[in-house]
Every structure is written in C-alpha cells, then in structure tokens.
C-alpha positions in Angstrom: 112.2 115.5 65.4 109.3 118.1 66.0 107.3 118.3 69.0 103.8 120.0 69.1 103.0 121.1 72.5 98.9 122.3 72.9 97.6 124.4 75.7 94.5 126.7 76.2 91.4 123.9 76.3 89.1 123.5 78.9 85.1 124.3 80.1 83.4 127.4 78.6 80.0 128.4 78.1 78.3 128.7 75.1 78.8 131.8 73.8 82.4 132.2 75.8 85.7 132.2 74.3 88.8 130.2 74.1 92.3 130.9 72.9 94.2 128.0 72.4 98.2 127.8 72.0 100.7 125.3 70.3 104.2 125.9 70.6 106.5 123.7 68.2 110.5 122.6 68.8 112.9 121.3 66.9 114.4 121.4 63.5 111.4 123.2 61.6 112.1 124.3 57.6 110.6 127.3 57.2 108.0 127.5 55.0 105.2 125.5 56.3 102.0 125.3 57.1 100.1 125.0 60.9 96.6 124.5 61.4 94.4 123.3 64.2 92.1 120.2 63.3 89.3 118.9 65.7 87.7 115.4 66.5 84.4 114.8 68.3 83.4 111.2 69.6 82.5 109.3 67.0 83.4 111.5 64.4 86.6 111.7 62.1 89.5 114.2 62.5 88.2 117.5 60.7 90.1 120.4 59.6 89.3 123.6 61.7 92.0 126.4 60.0 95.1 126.6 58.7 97.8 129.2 58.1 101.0 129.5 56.3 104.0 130.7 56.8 103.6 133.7 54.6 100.3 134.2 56.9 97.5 133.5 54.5 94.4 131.4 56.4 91.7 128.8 55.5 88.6 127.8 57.8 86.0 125.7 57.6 82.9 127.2 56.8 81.2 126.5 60.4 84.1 128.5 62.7 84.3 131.7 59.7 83.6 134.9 61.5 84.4 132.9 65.2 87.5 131.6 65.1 90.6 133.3 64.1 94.2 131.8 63.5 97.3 133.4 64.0 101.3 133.0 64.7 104.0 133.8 65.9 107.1 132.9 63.1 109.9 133.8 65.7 108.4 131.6 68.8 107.3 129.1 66.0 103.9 129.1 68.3 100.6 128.7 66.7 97.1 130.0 68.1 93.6 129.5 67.7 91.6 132.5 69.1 87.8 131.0 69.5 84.4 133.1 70.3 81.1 132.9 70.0 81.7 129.0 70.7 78.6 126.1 70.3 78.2 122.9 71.8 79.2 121.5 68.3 82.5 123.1 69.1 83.1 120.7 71.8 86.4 118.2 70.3 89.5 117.5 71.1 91.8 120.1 69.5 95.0 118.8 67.7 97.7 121.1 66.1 99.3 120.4 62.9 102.7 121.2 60.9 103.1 120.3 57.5 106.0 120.7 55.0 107.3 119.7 51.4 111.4 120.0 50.8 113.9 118.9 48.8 114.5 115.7 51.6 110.9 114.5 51.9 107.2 116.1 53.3 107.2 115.7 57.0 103.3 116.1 59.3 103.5 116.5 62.7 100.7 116.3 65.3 100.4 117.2 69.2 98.8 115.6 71.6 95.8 117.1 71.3 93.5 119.6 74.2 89.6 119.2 75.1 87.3 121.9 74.0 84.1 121.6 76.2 81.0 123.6 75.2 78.5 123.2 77.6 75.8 125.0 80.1 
C-alpha cells in the first residue's frame, strides 16, 4: 500500500508564493510518474504538472512560467513550487503516483491541501 502525505497549502496573496510538499511511503516501483492535480468548487479534478521519474515535466498551460515541479527520488517526496499565484489558483491540491508493471498499473492519491488566493 502507498500513502500520499500533502503539506505546504494555506492563505497567500495574490501575487505570493506557495511551495507545496508530498511525501510518499511504501512499496513504490521505480519508474513512475507524480504530479499535483487541483479541484475548485464546482469544478472537476484538473491536472496541474506532472513529472517522471527520469525528471521530465508537463504543465498545464495556465501555471507555465509560475509553477514549477520537482523531486526528490531518494525521499520519494514530490513538490510543487508556486509564484505569481491568482485567485483562479485557489483549489484543493491533490498529489498523484502513477505506475504500469509487469503485476498491474497502480494510482494513488493523497488527501489533498487548500490553496487560498485571496486579498
């Protein structure tokens, strides 16, 4: 079983900046993919970036040049480093790990942080 463990949301300005954090445990095959998805009241679950475990990234078009994703292979811990953020940014955050083996695919979620972009 893999757990996906958020931290890093909260209040900001817009205009401020937010690093968010998602550390995984448990049995994790190594090549895999992590990304940080995003859901706003009334809206459905929306992919923010991704990155694999060979370290190449995908955004969305709206966080390009604001967001960056990164991680750490050897703490299995995934980040989302956000600047420049806009009210549209406000969601709750949810980290993602994805893989494809011989035994199966396997997508795990977390629990998910609040991003709050507001004056």
């Amino acid at each position: 079983q893999v757990q996906l463990v958020e931290s890093g949301g909260g209040l900001v300005q817009p205009g401020g900046s937010l690093r968010l954090s998602c550390a995984a445990s448990g049995i994790i095959f190594g090549i895999n993919t992590m990304g940080w998805y995003r859901q706003a009241p009334g809206k459905e679950r929306e992919l923010v970036a991704t990155i694999t475990s060979g370290g190449m990234t995908n955004y969305r078009d709206s966080v390009k040049g604001r967001f960056t994703i990164s991680r750490d292979n050897a703490k299995n811990t995934l980040y989302l480093q956000m600047n420049s953020l806009k009210p549209e940014d406000t969601a709750v955050y949810y980290c993602n790990i994805r893989w494809t083996n011989l035994i199966g695919a396997r997508n795990y979620w977390g629990q998910g942080t609040q991003v709050t972009v507001s004056s």
